[in-house]
PAMARKE-536225 format. One record per atom (N, C-alpha, C): residue in three letters; x, y, z; residue number from 1; atom name. Coordinates in nm, 2 decimals. Atoms other than C-alpha are relative to their C-alpha. Layout:
<pt><r>ALA</r><X>X</X><Y>Y</Y><Z>Z</Z><k>NUM</k><a>CA</a></pt>
...
***
This chain:
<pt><r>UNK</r><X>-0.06</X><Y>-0.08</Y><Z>0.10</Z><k>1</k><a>N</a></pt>
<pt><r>UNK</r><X>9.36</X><Y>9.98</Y><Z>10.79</Z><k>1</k><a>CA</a></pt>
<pt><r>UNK</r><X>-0.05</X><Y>0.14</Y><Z>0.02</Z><k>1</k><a>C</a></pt>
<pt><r>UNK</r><X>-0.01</X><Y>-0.12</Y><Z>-0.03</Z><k>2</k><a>N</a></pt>
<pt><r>UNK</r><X>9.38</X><Y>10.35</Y><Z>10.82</Z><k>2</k><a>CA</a></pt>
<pt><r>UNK</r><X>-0.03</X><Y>0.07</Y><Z>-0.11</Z><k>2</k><a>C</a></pt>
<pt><r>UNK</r><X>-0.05</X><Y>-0.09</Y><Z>0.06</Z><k>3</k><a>N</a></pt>
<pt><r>UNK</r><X>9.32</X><Y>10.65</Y><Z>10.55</Z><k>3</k><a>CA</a></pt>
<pt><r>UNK</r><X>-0.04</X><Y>0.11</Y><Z>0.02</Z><k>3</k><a>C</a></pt>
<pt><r>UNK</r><X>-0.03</X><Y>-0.21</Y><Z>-0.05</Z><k>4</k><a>N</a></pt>
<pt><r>UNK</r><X>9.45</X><Y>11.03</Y><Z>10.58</Z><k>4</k><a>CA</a></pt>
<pt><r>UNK</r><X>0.00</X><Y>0.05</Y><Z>-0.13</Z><k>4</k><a>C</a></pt>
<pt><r>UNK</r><X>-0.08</X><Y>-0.09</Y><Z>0.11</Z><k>5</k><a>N</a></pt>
<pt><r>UNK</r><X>9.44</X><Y>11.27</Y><Z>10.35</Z><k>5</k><a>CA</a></pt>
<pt><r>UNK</r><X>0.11</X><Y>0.03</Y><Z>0.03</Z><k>5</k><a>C</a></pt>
<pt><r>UNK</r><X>-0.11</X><Y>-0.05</Y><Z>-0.01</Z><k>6</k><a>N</a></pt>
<pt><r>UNK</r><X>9.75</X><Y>11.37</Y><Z>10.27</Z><k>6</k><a>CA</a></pt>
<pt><r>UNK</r><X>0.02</X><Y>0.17</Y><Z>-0.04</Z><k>6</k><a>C</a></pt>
<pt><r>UNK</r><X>0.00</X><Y>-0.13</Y><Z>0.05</Z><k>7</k><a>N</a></pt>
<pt><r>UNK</r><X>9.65</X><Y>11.66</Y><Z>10.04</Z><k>7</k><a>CA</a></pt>
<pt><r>UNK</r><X>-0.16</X><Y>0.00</Y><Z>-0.07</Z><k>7</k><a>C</a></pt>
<pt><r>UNK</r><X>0.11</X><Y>-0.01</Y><Z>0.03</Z><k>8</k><a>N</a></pt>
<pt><r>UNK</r><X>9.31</X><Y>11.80</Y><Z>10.00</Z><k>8</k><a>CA</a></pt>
<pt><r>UNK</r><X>-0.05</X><Y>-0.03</Y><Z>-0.13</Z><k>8</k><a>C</a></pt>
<pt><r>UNK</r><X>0.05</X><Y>0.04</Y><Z>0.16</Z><k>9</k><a>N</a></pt>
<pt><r>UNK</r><X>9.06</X><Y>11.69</Y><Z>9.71</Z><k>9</k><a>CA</a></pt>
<pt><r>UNK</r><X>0.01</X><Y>0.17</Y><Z>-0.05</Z><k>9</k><a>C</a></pt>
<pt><r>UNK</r><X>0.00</X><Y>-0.14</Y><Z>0.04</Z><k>10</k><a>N</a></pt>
<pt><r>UNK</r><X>9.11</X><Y>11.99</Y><Z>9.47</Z><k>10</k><a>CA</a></pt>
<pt><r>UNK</r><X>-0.02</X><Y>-0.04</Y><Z>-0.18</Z><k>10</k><a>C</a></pt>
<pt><r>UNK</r><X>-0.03</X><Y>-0.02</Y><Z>0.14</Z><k>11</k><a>N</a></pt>
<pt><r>UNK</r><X>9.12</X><Y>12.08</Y><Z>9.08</Z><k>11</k><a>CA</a></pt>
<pt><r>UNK</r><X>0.10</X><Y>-0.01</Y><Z>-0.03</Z><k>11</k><a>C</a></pt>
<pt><r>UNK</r><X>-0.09</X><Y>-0.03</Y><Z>0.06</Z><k>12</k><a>N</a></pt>
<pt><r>UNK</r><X>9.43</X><Y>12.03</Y><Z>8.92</Z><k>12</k><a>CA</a></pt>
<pt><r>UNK</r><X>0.04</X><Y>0.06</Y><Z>-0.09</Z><k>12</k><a>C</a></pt>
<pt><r>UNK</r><X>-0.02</X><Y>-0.07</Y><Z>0.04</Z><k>13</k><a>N</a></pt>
<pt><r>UNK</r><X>9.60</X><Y>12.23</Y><Z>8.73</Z><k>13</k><a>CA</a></pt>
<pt><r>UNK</r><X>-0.04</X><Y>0.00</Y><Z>-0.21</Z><k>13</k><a>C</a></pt>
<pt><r>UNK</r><X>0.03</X><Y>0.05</Y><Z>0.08</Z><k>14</k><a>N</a></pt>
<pt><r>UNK</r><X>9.50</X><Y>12.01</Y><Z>8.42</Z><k>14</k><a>CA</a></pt>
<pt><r>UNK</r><X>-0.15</X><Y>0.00</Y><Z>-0.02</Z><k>14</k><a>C</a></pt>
<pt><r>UNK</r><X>0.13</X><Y>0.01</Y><Z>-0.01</Z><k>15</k><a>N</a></pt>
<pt><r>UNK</r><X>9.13</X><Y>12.03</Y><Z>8.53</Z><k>15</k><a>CA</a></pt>
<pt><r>UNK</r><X>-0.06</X><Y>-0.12</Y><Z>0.05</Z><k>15</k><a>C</a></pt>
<pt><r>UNK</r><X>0.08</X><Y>0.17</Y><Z>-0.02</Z><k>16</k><a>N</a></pt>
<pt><r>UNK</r><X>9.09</X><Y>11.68</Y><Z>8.68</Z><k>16</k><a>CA</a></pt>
<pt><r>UNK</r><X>0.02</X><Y>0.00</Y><Z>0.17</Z><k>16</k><a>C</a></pt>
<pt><r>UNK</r><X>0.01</X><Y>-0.02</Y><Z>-0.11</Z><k>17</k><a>N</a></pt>
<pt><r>UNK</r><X>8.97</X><Y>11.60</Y><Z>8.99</Z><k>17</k><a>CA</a></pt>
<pt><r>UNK</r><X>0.16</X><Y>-0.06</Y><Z>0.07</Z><k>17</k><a>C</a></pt>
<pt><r>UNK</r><X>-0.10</X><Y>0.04</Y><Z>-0.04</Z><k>18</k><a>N</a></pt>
<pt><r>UNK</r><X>9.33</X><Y>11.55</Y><Z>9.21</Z><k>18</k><a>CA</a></pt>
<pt><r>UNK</r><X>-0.04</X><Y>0.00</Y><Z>0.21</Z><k>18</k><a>C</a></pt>
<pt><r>UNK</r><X>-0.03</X><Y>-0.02</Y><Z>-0.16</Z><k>19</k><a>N</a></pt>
<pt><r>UNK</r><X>9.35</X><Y>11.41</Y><Z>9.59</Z><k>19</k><a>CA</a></pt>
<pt><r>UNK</r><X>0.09</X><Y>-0.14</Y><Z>0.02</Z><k>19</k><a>C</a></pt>
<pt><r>UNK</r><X>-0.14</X><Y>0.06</Y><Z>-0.04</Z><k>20</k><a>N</a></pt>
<pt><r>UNK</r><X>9.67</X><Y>11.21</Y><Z>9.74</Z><k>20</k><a>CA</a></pt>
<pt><r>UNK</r><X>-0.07</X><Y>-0.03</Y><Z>0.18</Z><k>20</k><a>C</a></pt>
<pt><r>UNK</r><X>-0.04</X><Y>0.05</Y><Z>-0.17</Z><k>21</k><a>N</a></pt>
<pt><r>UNK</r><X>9.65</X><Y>10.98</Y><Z>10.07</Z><k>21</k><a>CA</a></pt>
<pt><r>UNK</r><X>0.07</X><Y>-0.10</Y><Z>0.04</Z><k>21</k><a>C</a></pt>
<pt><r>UNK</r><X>-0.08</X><Y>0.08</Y><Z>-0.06</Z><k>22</k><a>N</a></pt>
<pt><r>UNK</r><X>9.81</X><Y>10.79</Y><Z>10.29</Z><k>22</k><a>CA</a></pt>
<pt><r>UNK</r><X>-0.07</X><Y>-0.16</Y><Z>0.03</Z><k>22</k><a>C</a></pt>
<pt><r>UNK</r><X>0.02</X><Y>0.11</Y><Z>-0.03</Z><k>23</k><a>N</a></pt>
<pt><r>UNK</r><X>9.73</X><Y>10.44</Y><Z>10.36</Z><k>23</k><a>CA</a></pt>
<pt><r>UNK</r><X>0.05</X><Y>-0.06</Y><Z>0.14</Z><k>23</k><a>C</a></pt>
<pt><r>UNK</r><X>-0.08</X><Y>0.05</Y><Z>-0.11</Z><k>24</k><a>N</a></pt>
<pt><r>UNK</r><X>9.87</X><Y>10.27</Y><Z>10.69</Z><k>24</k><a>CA</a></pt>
<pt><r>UNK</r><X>-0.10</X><Y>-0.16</Y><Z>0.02</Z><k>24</k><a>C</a></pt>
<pt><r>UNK</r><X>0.03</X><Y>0.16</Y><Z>-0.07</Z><k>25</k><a>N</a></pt>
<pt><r>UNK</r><X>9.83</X><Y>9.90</Y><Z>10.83</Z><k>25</k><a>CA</a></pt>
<pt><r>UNK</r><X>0.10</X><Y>-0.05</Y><Z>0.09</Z><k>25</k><a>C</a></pt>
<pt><r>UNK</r><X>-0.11</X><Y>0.06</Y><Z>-0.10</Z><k>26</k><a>N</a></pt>
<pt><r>UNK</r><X>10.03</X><Y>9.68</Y><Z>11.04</Z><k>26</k><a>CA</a></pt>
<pt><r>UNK</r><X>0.11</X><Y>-0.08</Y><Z>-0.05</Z><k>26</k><a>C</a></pt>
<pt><r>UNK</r><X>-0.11</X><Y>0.05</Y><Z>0.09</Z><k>27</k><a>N</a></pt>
<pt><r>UNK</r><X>10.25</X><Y>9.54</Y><Z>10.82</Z><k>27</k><a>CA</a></pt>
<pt><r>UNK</r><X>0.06</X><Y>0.14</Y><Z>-0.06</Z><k>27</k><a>C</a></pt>
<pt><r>UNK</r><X>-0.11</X><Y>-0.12</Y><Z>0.08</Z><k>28</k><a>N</a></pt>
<pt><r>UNK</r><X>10.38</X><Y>9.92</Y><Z>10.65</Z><k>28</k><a>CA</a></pt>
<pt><r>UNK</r><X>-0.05</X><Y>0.12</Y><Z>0.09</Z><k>28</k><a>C</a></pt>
<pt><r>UNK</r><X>0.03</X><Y>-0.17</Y><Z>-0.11</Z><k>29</k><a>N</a></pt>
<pt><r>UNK</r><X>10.44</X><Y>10.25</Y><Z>10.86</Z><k>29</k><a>CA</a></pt>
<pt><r>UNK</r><X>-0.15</X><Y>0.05</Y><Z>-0.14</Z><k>29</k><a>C</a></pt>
<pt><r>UNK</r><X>0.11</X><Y>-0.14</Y><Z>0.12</Z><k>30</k><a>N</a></pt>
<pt><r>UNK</r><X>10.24</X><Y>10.49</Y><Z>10.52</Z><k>30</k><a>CA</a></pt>
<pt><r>UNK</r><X>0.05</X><Y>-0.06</Y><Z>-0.14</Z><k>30</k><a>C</a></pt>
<pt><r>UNK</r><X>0.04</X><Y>0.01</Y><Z>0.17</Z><k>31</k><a>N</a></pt>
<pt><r>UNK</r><X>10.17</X><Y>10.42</Y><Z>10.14</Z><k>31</k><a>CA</a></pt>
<pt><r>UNK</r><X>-0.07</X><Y>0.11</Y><Z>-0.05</Z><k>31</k><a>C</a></pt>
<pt><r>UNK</r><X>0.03</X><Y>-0.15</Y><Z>0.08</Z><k>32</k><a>N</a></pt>
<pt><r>UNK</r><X>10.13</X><Y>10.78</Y><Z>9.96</Z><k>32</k><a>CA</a></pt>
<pt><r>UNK</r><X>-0.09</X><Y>-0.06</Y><Z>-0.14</Z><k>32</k><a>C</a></pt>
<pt><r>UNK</r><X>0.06</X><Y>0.04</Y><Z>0.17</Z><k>33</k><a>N</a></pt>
<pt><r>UNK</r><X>9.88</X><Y>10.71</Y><Z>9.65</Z><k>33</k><a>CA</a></pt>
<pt><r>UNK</r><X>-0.10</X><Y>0.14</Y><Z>0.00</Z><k>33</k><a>C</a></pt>
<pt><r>UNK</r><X>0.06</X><Y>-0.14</Y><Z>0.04</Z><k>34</k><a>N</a></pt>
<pt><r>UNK</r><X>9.74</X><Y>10.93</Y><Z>9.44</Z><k>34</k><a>CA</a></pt>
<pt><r>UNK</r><X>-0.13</X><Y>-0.03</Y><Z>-0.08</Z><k>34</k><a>C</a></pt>
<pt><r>UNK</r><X>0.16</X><Y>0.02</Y><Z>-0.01</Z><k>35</k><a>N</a></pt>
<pt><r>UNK</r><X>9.34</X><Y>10.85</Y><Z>9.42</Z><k>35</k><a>CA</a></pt>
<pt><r>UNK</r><X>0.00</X><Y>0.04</Y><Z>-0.21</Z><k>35</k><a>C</a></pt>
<pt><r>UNK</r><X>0.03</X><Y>-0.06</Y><Z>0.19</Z><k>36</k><a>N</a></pt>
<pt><r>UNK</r><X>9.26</X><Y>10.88</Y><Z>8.98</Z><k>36</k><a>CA</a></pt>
<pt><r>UNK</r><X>-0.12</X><Y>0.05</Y><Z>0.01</Z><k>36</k><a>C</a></pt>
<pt><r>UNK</r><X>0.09</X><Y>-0.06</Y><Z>-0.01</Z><k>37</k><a>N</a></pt>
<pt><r>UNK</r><X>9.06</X><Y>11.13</Y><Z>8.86</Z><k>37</k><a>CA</a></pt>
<pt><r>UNK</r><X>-0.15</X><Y>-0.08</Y><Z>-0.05</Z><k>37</k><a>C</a></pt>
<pt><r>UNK</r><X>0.11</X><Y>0.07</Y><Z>0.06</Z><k>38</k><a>N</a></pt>
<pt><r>UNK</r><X>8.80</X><Y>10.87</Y><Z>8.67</Z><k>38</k><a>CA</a></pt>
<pt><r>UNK</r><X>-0.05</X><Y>-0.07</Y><Z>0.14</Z><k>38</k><a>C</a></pt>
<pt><r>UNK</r><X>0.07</X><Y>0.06</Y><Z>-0.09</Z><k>39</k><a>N</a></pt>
<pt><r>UNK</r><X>8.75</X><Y>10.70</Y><Z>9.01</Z><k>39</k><a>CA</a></pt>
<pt><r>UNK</r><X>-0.05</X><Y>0.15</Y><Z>0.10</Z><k>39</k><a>C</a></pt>
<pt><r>UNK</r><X>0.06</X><Y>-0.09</Y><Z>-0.07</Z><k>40</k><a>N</a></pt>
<pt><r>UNK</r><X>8.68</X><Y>11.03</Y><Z>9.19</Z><k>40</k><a>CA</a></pt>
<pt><r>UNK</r><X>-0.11</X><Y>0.07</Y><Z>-0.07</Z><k>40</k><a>C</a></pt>
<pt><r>UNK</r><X>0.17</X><Y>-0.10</Y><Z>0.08</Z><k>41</k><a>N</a></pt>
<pt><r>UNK</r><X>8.43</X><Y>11.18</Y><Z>8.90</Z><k>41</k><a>CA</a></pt>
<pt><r>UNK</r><X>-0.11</X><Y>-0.14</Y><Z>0.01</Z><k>41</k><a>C</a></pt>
<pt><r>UNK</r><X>0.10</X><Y>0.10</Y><Z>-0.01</Z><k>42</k><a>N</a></pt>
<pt><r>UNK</r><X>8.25</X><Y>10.86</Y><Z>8.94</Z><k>42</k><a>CA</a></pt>
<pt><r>UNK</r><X>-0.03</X><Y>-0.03</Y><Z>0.17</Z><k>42</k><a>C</a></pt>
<pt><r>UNK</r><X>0.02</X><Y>0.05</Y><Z>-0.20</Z><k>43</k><a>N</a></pt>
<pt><r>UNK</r><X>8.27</X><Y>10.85</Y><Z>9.38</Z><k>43</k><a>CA</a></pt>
<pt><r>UNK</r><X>-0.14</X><Y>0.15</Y><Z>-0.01</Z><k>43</k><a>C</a></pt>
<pt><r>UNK</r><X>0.07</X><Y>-0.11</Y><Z>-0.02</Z><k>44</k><a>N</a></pt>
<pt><r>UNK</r><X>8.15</X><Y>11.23</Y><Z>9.37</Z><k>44</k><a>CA</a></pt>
<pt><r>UNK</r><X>-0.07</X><Y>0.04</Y><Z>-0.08</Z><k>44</k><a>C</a></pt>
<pt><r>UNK</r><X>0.11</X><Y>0.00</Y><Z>0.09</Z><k>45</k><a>N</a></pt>
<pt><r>UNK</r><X>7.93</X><Y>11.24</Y><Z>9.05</Z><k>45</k><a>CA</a></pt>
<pt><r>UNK</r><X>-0.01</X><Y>0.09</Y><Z>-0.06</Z><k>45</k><a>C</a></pt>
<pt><r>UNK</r><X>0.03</X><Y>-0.15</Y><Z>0.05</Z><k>46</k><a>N</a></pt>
<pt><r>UNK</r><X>8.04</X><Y>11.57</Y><Z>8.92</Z><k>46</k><a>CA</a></pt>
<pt><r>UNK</r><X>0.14</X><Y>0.04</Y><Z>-0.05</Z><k>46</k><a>C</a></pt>
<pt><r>UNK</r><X>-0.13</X><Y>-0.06</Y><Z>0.08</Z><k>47</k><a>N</a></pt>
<pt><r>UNK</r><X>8.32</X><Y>11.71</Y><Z>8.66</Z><k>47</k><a>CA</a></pt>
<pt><r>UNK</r><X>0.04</X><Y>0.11</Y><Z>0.09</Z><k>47</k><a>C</a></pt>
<pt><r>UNK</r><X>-0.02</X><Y>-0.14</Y><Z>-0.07</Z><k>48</k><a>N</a></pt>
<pt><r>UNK</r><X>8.49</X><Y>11.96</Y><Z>8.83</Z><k>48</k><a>CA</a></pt>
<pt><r>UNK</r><X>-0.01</X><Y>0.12</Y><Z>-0.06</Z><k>48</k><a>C</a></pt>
<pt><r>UNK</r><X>0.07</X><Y>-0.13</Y><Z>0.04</Z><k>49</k><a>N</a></pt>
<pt><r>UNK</r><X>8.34</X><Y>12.21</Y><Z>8.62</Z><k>49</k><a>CA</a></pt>
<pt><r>UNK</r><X>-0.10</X><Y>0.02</Y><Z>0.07</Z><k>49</k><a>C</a></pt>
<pt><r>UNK</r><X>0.16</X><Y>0.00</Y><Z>-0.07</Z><k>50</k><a>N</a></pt>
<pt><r>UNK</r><X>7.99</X><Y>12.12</Y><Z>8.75</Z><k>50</k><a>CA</a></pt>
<pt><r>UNK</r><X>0.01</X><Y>0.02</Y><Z>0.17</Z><k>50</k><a>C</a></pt>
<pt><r>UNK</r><X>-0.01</X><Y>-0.05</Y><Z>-0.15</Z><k>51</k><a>N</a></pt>
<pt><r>UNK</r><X>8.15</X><Y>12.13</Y><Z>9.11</Z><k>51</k><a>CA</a></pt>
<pt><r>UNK</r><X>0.03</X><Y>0.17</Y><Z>0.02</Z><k>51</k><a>C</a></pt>
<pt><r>UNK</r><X>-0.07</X><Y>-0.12</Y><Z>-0.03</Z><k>52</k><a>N</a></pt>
<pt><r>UNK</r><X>8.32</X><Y>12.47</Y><Z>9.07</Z><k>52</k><a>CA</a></pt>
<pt><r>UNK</r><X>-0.16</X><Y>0.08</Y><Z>-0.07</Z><k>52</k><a>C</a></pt>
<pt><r>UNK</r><X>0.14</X><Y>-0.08</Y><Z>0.02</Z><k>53</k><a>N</a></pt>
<pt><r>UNK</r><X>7.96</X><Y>12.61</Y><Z>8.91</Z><k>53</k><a>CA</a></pt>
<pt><r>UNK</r><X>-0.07</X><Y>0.03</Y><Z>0.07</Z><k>53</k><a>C</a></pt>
<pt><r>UNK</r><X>0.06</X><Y>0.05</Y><Z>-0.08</Z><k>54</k><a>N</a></pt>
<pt><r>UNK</r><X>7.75</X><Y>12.47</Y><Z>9.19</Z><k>54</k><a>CA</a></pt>
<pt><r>UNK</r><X>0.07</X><Y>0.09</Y><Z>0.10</Z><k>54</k><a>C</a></pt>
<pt><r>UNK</r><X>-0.06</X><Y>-0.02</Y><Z>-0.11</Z><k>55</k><a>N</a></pt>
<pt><r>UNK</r><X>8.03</X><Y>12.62</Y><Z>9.44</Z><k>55</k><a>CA</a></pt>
<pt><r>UNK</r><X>-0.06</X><Y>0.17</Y><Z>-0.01</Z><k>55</k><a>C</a></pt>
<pt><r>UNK</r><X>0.00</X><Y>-0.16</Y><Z>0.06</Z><k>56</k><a>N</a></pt>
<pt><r>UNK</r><X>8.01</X><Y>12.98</Y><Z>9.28</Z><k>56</k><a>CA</a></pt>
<pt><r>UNK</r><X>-0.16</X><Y>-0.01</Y><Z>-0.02</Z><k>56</k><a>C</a></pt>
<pt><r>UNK</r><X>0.13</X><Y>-0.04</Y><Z>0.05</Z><k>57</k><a>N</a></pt>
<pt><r>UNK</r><X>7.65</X><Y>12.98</Y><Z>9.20</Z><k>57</k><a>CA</a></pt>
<pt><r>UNK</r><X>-0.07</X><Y>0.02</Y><Z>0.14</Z><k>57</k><a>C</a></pt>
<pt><r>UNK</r><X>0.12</X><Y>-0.04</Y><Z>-0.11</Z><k>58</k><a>N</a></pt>
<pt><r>UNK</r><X>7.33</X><Y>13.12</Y><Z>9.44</Z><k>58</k><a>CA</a></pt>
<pt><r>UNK</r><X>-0.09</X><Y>-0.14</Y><Z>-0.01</Z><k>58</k><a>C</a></pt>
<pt><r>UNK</r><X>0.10</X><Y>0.11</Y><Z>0.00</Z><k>59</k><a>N</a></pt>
<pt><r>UNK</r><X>7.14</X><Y>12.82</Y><Z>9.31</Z><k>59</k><a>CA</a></pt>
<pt><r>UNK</r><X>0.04</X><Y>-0.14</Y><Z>0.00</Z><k>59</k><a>C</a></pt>
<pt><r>UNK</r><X>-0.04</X><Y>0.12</Y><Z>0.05</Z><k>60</k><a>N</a></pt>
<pt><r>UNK</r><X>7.14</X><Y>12.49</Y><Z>9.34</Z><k>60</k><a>CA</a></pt>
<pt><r>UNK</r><X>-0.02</X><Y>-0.10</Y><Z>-0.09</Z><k>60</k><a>C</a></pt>
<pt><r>UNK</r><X>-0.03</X><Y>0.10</Y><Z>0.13</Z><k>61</k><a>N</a></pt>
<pt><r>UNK</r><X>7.23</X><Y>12.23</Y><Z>9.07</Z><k>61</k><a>CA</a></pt>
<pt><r>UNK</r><X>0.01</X><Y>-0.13</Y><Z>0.03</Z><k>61</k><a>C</a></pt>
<pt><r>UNK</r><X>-0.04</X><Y>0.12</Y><Z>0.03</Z><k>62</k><a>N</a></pt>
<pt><r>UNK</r><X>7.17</X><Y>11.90</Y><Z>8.99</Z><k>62</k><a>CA</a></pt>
<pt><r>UNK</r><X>0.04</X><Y>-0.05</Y><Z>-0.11</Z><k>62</k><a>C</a></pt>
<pt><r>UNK</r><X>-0.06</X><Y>0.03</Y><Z>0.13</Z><k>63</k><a>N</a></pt>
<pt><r>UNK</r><X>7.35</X><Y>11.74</Y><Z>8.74</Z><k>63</k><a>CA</a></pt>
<pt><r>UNK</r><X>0.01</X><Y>-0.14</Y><Z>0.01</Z><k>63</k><a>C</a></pt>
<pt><r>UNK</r><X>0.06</X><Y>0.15</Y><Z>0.02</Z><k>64</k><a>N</a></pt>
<pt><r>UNK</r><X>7.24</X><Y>11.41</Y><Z>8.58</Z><k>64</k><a>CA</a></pt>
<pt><r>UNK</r><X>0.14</X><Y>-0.06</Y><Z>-0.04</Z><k>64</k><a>C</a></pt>
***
């Protein structure tokens, strides 16, 4: 099994973490899914407030 992004991890316009990939195997050419944001704040460990703070800031942050 194969996965591609399809479209970069980003913020949505709602504020929740949003990323879309592809899937492939040998049984289906591509399967488009759209990753949820509750399984991505729990993969990457950080609200995307706490990421966009971290991004923008001089210092670094940890966040429990």
């Amino acid at each position: 099994m194969e996965t591609k992004p399809v479209e970069p991890l980003c913020v949505s316009d709602d504020g929740l973490w949003s990323l879309t990939v592809a899937l492939n195997d040998e049984s289906y050419e591509c399967l488009t899914c759209r990753v949820a944001h509750t399984f991505l704040l729990e993969l990457i460990g950080w609200t995307p407030e706490q990421a966009l703070v971290s991004v923008f800031s001089r210092h670094y942050y940890k966040f429990a």
